[in-house]
PATORTI-348644 format. One record per residue: x, y, z of N, C-alpha, C in turn. Coordinates in steps of 0.2 Angstrom, whole numbers, plus 5000, padded with zeros to 4 digits. Example, Ala and Ser with C-alpha at 12.3 -4.5 7.8 and 13.67 -1.06 7.14 Angstrom:
BEGIN
506649725039506249785039506649845039506449895035506849955036506450005039
//
This chain:
BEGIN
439761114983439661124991439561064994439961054999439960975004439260995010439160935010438560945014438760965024438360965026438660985033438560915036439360905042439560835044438960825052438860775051438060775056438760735060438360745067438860725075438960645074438660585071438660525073439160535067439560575061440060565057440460585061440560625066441160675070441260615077440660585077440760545084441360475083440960475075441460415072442360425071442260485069443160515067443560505073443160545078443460555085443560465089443160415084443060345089443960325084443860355080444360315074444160265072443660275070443160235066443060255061443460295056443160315051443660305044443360285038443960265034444160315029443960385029443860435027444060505028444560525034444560575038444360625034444760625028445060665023443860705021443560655022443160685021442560715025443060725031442760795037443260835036443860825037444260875039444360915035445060965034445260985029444761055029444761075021444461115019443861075013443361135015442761095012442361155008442061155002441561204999440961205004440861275005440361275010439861345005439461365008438661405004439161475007439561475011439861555012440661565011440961505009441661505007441761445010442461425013442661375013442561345023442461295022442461275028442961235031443561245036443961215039443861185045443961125044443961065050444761045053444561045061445461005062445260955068445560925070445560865075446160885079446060915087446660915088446360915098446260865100446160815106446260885112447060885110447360925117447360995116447161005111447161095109446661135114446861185118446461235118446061285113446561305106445961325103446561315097446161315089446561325083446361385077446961395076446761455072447061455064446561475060446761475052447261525053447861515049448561555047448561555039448661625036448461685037448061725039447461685038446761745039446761745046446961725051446961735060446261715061445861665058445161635059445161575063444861605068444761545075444261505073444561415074443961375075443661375081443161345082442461315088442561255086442761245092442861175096442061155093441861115090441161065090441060995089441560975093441460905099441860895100441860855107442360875115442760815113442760785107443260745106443860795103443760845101444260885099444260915091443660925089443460935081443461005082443761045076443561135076443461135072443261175068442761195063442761265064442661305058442761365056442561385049442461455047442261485041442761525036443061515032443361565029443061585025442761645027442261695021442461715014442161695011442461725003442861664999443261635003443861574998443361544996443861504991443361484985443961394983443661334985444161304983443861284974443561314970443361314963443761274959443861254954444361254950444561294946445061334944445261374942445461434946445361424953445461504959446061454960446261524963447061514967447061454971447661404972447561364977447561394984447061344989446961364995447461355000447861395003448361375007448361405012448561345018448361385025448861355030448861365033449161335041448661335047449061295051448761285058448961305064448761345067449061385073448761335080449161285081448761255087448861275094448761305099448961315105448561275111448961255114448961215122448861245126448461205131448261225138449161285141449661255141450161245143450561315142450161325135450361395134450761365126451161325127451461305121451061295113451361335106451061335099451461275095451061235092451461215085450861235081451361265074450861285067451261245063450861195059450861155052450261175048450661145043450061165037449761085039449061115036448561055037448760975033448560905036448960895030448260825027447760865029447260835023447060895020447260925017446960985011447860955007447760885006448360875000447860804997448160804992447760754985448260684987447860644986448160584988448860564984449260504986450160524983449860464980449660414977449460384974448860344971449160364965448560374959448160294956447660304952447160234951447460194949447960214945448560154939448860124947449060164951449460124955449260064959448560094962447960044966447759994961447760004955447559954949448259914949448659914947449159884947449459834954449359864960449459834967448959774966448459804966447759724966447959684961448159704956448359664950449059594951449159624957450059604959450559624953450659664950450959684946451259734945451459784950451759844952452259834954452759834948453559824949454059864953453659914954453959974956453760004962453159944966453059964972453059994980453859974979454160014986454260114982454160114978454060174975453660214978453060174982452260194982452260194989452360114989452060114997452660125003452460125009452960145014452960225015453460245016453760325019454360345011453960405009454360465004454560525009455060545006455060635007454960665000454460715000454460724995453760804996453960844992453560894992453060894987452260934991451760934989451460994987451461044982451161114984451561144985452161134986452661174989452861154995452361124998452661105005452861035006453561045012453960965013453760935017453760865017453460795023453560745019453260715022453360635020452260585018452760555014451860515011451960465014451360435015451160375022450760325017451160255016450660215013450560165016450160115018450060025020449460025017449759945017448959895013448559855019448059885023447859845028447059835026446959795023446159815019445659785024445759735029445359735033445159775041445659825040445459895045445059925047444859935051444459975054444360065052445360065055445460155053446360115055446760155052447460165051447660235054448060265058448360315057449260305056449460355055450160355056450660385061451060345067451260385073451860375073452060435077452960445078453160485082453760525082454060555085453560625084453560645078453260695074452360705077452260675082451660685083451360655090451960645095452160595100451660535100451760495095451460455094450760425096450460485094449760485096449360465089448860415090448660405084448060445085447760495086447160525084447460595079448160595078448260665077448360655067448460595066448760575055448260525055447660525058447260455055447460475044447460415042447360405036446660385034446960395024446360375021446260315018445860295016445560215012445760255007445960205000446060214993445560184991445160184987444360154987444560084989444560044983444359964984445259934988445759964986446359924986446559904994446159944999446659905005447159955005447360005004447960045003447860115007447860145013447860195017448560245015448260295015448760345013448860415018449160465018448860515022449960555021449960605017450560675017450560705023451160685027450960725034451560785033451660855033451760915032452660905037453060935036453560955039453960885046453860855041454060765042454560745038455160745041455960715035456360655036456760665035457360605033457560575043457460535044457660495050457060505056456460505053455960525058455760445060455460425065455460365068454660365069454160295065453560285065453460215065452660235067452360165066451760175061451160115061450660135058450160105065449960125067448960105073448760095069448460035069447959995065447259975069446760015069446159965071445759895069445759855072445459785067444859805069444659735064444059735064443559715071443959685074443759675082443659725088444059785084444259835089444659845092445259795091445959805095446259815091446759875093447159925090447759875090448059875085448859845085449459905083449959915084450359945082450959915078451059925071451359915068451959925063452559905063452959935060452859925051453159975048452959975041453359905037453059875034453159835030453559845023453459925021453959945014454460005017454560005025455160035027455860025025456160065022456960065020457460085025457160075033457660095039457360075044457560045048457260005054457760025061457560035066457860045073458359975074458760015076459159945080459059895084458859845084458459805089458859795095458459785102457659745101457159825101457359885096456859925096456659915090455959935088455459905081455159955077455460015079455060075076455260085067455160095064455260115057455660195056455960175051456060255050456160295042456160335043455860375037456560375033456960355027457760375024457360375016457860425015458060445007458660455008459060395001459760385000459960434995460260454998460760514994461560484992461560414990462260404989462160414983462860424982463260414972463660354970463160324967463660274964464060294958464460244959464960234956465260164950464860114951464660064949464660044942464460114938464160104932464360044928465160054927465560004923465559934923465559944929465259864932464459834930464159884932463459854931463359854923463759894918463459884910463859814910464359784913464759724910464259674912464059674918463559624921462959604916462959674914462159684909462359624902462959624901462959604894463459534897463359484902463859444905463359374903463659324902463359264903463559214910463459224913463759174919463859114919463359094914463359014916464058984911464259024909464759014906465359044907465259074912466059114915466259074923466859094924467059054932466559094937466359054940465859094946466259044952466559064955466659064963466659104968465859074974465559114979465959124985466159164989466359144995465859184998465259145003464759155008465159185014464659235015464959245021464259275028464459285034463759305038464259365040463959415038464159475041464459505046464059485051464459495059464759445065464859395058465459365063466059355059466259385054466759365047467259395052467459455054467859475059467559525064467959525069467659595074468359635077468059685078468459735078468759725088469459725090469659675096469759745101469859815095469959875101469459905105468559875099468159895103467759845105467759825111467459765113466959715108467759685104467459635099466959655096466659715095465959715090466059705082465359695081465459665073465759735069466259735065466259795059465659805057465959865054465259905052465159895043464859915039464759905032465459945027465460005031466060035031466759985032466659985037467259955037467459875034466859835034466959775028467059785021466759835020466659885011467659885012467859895015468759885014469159825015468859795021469259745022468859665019468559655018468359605012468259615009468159675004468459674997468959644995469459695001470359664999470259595001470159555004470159495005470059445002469259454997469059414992469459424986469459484986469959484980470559474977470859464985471559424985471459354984471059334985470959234985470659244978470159284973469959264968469359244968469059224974468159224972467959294967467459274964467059294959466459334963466259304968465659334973465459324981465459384982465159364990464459344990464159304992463659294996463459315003462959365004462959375009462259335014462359295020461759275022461459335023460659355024460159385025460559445027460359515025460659555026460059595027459259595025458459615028458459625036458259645036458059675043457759635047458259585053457759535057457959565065457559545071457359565076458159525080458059435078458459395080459059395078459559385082460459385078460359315077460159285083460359205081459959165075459259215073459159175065459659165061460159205059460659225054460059245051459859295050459459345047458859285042458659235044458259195042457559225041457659265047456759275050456759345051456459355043456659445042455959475043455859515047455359555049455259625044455859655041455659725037456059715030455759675025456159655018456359715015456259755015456659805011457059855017457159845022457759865022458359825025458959855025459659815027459759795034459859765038459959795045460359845048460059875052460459925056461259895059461159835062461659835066462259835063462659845056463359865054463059945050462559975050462560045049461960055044461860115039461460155039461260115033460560115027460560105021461060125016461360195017461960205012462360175015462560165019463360115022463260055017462660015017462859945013462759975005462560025004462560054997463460054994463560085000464560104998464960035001464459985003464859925003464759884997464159884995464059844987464559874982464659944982464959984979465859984977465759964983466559934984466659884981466259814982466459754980466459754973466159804971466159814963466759834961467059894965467459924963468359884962468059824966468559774965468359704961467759714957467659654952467159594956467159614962466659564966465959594965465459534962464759524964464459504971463759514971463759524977463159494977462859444979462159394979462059404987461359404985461159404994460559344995460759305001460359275003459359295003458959275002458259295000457759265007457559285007456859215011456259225011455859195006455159215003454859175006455059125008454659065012454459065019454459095023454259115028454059165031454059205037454359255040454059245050454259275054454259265059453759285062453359265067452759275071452859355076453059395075453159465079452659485078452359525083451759555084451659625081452259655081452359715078452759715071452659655067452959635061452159625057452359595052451959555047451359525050451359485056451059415057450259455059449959425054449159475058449159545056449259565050449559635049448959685051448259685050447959705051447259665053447559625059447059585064446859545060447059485053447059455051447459415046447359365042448159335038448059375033448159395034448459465029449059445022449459445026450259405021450259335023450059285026450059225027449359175027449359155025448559085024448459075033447659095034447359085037447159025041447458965036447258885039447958885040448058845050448658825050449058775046448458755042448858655039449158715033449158765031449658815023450058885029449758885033449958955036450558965040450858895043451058905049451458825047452158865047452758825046452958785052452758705052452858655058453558655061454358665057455058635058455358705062454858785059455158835062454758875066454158855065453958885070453758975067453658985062453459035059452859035053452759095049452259095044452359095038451859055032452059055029451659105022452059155018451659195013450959155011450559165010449859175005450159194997450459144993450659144988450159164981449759144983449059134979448459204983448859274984448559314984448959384980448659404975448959464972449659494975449059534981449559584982450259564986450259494991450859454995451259454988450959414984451659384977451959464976451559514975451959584971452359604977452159604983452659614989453359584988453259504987453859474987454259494979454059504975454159504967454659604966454159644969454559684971454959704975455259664979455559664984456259624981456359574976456859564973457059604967456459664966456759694959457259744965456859774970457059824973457859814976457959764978458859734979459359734974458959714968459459704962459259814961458859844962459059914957459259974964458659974968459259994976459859994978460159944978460559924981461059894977461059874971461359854965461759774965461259734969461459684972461459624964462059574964461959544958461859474958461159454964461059424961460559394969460059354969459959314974459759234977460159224982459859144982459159134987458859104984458359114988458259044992458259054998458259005005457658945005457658875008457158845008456758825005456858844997456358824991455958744992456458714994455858654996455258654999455258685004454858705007454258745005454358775000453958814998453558764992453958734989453458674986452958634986453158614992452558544993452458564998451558534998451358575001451258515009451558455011451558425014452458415016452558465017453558495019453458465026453658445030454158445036453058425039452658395034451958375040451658315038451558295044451158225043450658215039450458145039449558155035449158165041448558205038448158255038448158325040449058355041449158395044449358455038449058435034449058475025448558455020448458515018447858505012448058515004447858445001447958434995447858514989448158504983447958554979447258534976447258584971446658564969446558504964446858494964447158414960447358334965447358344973447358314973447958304975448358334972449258334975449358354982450258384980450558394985450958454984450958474978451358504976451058574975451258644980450958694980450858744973450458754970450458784966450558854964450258874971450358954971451058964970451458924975452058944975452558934969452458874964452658874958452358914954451958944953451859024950452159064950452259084958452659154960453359114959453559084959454459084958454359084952454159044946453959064940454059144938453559184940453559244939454059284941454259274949454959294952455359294946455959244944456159234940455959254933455459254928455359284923455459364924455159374931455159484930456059504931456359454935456959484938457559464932457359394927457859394922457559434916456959474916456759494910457159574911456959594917457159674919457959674922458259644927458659654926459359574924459459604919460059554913460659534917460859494916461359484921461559454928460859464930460959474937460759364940460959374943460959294948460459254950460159214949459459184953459859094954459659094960459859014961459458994968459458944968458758914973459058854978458958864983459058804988458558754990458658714986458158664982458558584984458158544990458658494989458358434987457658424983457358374982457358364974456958304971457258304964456458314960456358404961455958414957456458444952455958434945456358414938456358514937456758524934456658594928456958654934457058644939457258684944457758754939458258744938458458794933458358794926457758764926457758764917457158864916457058864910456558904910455858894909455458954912454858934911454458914906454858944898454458914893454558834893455058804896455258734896454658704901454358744906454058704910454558704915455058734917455358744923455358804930455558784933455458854937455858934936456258924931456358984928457359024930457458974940457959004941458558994938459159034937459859004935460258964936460158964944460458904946460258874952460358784954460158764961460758744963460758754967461058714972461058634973461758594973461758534970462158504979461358484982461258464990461558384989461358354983461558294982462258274983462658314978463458314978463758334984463258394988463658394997463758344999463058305001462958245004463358195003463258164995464058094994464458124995464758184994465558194994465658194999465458245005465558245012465658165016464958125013465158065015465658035014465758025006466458005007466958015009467158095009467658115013467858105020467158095022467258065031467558015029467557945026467857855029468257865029468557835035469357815033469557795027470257825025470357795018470257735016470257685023470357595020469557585020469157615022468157615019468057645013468457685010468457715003468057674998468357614997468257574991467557564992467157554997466757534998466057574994466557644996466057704995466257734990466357694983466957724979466357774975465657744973465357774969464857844973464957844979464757924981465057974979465657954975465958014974465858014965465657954963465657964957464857984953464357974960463957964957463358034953463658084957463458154954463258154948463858124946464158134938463658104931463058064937462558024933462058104930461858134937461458194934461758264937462358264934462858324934462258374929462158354925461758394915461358414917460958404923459958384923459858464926460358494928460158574930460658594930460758684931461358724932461658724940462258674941462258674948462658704951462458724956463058784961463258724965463958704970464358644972464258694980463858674985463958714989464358684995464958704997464858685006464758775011464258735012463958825016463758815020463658875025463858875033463158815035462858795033462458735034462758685036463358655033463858595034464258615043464258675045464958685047464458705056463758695054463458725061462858645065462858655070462258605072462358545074463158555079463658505081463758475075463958485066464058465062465058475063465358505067466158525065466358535062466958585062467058615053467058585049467358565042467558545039468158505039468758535042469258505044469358475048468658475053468358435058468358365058467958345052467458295047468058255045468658295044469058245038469458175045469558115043469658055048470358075045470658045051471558035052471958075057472258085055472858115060472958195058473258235061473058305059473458315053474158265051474158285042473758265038473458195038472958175034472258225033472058235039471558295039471558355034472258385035472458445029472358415024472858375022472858335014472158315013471558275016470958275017470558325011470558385016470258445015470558475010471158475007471258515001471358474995471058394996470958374989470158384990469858374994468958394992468958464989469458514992469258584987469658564981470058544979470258504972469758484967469358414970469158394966468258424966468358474971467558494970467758584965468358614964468558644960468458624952468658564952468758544945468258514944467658484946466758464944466458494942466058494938465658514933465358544941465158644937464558654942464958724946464458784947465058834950465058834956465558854961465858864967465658894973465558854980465158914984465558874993465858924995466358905002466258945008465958925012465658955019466559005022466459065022466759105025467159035031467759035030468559025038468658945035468158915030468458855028468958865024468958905019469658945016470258935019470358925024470858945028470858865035470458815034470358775037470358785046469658825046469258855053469258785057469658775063469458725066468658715071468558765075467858765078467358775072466758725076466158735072465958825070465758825066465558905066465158925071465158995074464659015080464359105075463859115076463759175076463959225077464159205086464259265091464959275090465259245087466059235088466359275080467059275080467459305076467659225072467959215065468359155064468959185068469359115067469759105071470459135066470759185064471059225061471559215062471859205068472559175071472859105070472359075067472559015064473059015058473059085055473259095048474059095050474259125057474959115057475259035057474859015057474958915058475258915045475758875047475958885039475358825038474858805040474658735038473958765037473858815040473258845040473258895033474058925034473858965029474058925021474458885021474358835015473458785013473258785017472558795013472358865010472458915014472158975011472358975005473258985003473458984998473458934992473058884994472758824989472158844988471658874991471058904990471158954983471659004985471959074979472159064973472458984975472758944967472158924965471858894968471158854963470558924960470658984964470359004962470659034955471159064955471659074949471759024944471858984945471758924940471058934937470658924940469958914937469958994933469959044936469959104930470159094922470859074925471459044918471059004912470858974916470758884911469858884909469858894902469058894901468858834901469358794902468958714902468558694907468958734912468358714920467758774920467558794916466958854916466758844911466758864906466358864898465958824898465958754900465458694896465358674903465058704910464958694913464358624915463758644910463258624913463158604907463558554901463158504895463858454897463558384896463858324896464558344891464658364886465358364881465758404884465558454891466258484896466758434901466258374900466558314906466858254901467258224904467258144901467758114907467558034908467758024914468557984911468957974913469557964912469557894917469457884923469457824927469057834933468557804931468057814936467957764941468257714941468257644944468457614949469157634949469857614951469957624958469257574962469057584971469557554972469957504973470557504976470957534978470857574972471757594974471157674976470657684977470457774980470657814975470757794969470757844962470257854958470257924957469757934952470257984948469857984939470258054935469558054930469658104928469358144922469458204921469058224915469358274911468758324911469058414911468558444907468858464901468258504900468558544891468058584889468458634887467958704886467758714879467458744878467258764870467758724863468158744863468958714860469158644863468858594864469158524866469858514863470058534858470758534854471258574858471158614862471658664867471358664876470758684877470458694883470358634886470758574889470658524893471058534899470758504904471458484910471058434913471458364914471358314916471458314927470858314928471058294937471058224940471558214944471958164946471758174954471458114956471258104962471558044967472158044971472157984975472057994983471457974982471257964989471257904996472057884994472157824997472657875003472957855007473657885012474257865011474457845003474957785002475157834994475757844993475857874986475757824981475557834974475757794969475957814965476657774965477057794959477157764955477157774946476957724941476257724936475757744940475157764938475057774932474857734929474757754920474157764920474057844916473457854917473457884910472857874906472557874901472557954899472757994891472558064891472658064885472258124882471958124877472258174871472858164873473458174868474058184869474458174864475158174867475558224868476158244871476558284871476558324878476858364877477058364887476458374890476258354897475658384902476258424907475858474911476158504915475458504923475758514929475458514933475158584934474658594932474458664934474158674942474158614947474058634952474158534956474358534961474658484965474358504972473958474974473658494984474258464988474958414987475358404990475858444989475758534986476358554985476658564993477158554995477658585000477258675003477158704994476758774996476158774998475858715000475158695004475258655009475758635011475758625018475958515013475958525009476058435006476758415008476958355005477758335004477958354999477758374993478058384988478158334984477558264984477658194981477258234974477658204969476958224961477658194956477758204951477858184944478358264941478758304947479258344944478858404941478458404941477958454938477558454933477758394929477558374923477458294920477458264914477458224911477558214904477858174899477658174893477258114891476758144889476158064886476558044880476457964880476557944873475957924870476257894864475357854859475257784864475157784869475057694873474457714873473857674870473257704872473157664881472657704883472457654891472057724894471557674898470857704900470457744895470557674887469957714885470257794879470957824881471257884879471657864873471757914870472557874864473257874869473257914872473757914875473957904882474657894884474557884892475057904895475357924902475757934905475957894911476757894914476557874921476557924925476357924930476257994936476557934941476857984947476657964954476158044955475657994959475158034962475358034969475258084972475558084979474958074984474958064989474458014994474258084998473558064996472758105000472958164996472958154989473158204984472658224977472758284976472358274969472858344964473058304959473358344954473058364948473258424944472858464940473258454933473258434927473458434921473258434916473658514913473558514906474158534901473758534896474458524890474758594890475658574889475758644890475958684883475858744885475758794884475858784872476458754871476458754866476658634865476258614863476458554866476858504861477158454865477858394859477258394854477658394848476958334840477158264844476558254841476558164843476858144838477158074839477858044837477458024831477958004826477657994818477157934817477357894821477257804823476557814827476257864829475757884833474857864829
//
């Protein structure tokens, strides 16, 4: 039997001051049955349903209270089940079941495990369910605001009034909870938060799986009813090695890839990308799309940088299930599907993250750790439990929601050191005395350990452009655990070189070779991504010096010779097809270019390299160890010639030799060194006539003799055709070398 609630406890409910409602209201043991309490401000009068027992208003804040004679909440008597008859001045009734006489939806293991930061399954718990309790249907309320005063939960379901679903405290975890009765799928909410200060903030949920269209901020209640279809797909990924298959990324930003011209150029829908870049990708032969941010941000112009609601998709191309049957799709054509990440920041909104509950709640309190100087946002509190399991669970939740295969995660430098983008004294040393963040190599540690141990298969790679050591090694090595980085370096010289006029080349002859020093040192992904192509940078085809043939020729031996370098593949969406305008967000690429045959002989050199590279396991197997590469002529700045070789698992069959002359002048006679005799064949020429070339190369082929030169036993002469790179390997069944050999 509960004791009777004295007025300074009912004065406290009614202030929203109380971290307990659950223990006034509801139904209580009482000396004569059971005593029911309700809280209802605007009510005229409330009445128990079945029994027809009127409560008495006893405080004018709106508390009723009443007896039911005889019930018995015992254990072992019938459960107690009742409803609420509330009527209005107005004349207007709503009857709901009560919704504190329900047991809380999350149990000690799970509060033990949150604190722990080790609840993998997270979004499981917190946020909006539909789910029934007792028989009866609504939705469970969870947030972690531990320094709250009182939480409730508001919406549509209740005209967003916070005195009508205050929540409850979970003892120690910080974790408010509260089953609101006849609450479903598409209901629109927030969470009222009192601080500790007294100022109410209003806030959108943080483990929300549906967010309003912006600029509105409300959250919303979804349960995914799709059917996948996927299965085949996902067991093959399960048992795939990557690092040793062709991986070619085509990045792409959502809504500006195309738009639709009938309805006032709006961005496609997920639906509608789910068909037409599937078909697309598929036809050029990329391995994976890459999607920039696709989490829930307020801003377009971030490119989904500055993501306000991590667990869900954006609204603006359609529903949660929409991008479920777009993932769905890309599988269903053999495409992977990697999503851009961002754990290293998130954006100052007031109705977001920042101050979640009138404190640094998910971000460090001191601005010299909290507050990112370059962008102008916040930065996680990695060195607190519950932030890391937020983030940690948030990349299981993409790869098994969503079935997403694989993520790159954004601005990893920045997350490192902890003196990123500040001057001295505008950062505090670790505890050692360094610079180098500790929390934050922890949690990528862990990141990485949970997501490669749970799911197999799946993608991790880090955008990483400084030369901390181990970055894709594994953590038992003292690494950070990811699959692959991102090789910022080889952007940088290649792009360089490929800017100087050819007669500057010689100069810069070693930026193109010099990769090749710490090609081994990690698993690198070769990016040019929409980084390159924005920020008065100019496209690609922009960048290249010369005249507008030379420019073409330019650009399709850099995707040549960045096809054939050690390292997998990643190309900002319209460069395939050499995009002349810098990229813009707002805009569509420029698709009409494709009728230009010069536009579309790059595409069609994009579809061959990617085809090639499937074909030939020389250029993938032995990606990332020194015995996949040998350089053939790495020197030869004069004349703007580079060659060397790959070679796959089998060196005795799997080579192809790449041929690089990046002078504007054909050479013909070239004797180039190769490492065995009998016929070579071009497997791919950037000056075919079918790319928009002359047609200058060596007939399609060559026969090597025993001459050794460059180092080879054998050698050929080529003409190599000017601002050109050719591709050679041994054909199919090859000449014996001569007896005398």
């Amino acid at each position: 039997m509960t004791a009777p609630v004295s007025t300074a406890q009912l004065d406290r409910l009614v202030a929203r001051d109380h971290h307990d409602p659950h223990a006034i209201l509801g139904a209580h043991a009482s000396a004569e049955g059971v005593t029911i309490r309700a809280l209802h401000p605007a009510a005229e009068s409330v009445i128990v349903q079945p029994s027809g027992v009127e409560l008495e208003r006893v405080h004018p804040g709106g508390v009723f209270e009443g007896e039911l004679r005889g019930a018995s909440l015992e254990a072992g008597a019938a459960p107690l089940t009742y409803e609420l008859e509330i009527r209005y001045p107005d004349g207007a009734t709503w009857t709901t079941h009560d919704p504190y006489r329900f047991a809380p939806t999350l149990s000690d293991l799970d509060e033990h495990l949150f604190r722990e930061g080790r609840h993998e399954q997270l979004w499981s718990k917190m946020g909006a369910h539909v789910r029934e309790l007792d028989g009866v249907a609504g939705v469970s309320f969870a947030v972690w605001a531990p320094a709250a005063r009182s939480v409730s939960v508001v919406g549509d379901f209740n005209f967003w009034d916070g005195r009508l679903h205050m929540m409850r405290a979970l003892g120690g975890s910080g974790i408010w909870e509260l089953f609101v009765p006849a609450v479903g799928d598409g209901a629109r909410y927030k969470f009222e938060i009192r601080a500790q200060s007294g100022e109410p903030l209003v806030k959108a949920d943080p483990f929300a799986f549906q967010t309003e269209l912006p600029p509105q901020t409300a959250s919303i209640v979804h349960t995914s009813t799709y059917d996948w279809q996927d299965a085949e797909f996902l067991a093959a990924r399960a048992e795939a090695e990557p690092y040793a298959q062709p991986v070619s990324v085509y990045e792409v930003h959502l809504g500006s890839w195309r738009l639709n011209p009938l309805q006032d150029n709006r961005s496609l829908t997920y639906l509608e990308l789910a068909d037409e870049l599937a078909s697309y990708v598929s036809d050029l032969g990329f391995t994976h799309v890459e999607l920039m941010p696709v989490m829930a941000h307020p801003f377009s112009g971030s490119w989904g940088y500055q993501v306000t609601s991590y667990y869900a998709p954006t609204p603006r191309f359609g529903s949660p299930d929409d991008f479920r049957a777009f993932v769905d799709r890309m599988h269903e054509h053999g495409i992977g599907v990697l999503l851009d990440w961002v754990p290293a920041h998130f954006p100052r909104d007031s109705w977001a993250l920042a101050r979640f509950d009138g404190t640094a709640l998910y971000e460090h309190d001191d601005a010299r750790r909290g507050s990112h100087p370059e962008w102008g946002t916040l930065i996680f509190n990695y060195g607190r439990n519950e932030v890391r399991n937020f983030l940690v669970a948030n990349a299981l939740f993409w790869a098994r929601e969503f079935h997403a295969d694989g993520i790159r995660v954004d601005a990893v430098a920045s997350m490192l050191y902890l003196d990123y983008s500040r001057k001295a004294g505008e950062w505090v040393p670790n505890a050692f005395g360094g610079r180098e963040d500790l929390e934050a190599v922890a949690f990528l540690k862990e990141l990485n350990e949970v997501l490669h141990r749970d799911e197999p298969g799946v993608i991790s790679a880090a955008e990483e452009s400084t030369a901390w050591p181990g970055v894709s090694r594994p953590t038992y090595l003292g690494g950070l655990g990811f699959g692959f980085k991102w090789n910022m370096g080889w952007m940088h010289d290649t792009l360089g070189y490929f800017q100087q006029d050819p007669i500057h080349r010689r100069y810069h002859h070693h930026e193109l070779t010099f990769s090749l020093v710490y090609a081994f040192s990690e698993n690198f992904v070769l990016p040019l991504s929409h980084d390159e192509v924005v920020h008065g940078k100019g496209s690609l085809i922009d960048r290249m010096p010369g005249d507008r043939w030379q420019q073409l020729a330019n650009l399709r031996s850099l995707y040549a010779f960045m096809w054939a370098h050690p390292g997998k593949k990643l190309l900002f969406m319209g460069q395939e097809f050499a995009q002349q305008a810098e990229w813009s967000h707002d805009r569509s690429l420029d698709w009409h270019l494709l009728e230009s045959g010069e536009n579309a002989g790059v595409q069609s050199l994009i579809r061959d390299l990617n085809r090639v590279l499937r074909e030939t396991p020389a250029l993938y197997e032995v990606d990332f160890e020194g015995r996949g590469f040998y350089w053939v002529e790495p020197n030869d700045a004069d004349a703007n010639v580079v060659a060397f070789a790959r070679v796959g698992e089998d060196p005795s069959t799997d080579v192809l030799v790449c041929v690089c002359n990046l002078s504007p002048v054909p050479r013909p006679g070239y004797r180039l060194g190769l490492p065995r005799s009998g016929r070579w064949v071009e497997a791919l020429n950037t000056d075919s006539s079918f790319y928009g070339g002359t047609d200058t190369g060596s007939l399609g082929g060559v026969d090597a003799e025993p001459l050794p030169w460059h180092s080879q036993p054998c050698s050929a002469e080529l003409t190599l055709p000017p601002l050109g790179v050719i591709w050679l390997v041994p054909e199919a069944r090859p000449v014996p070398a001569p007896a005398s050999a």
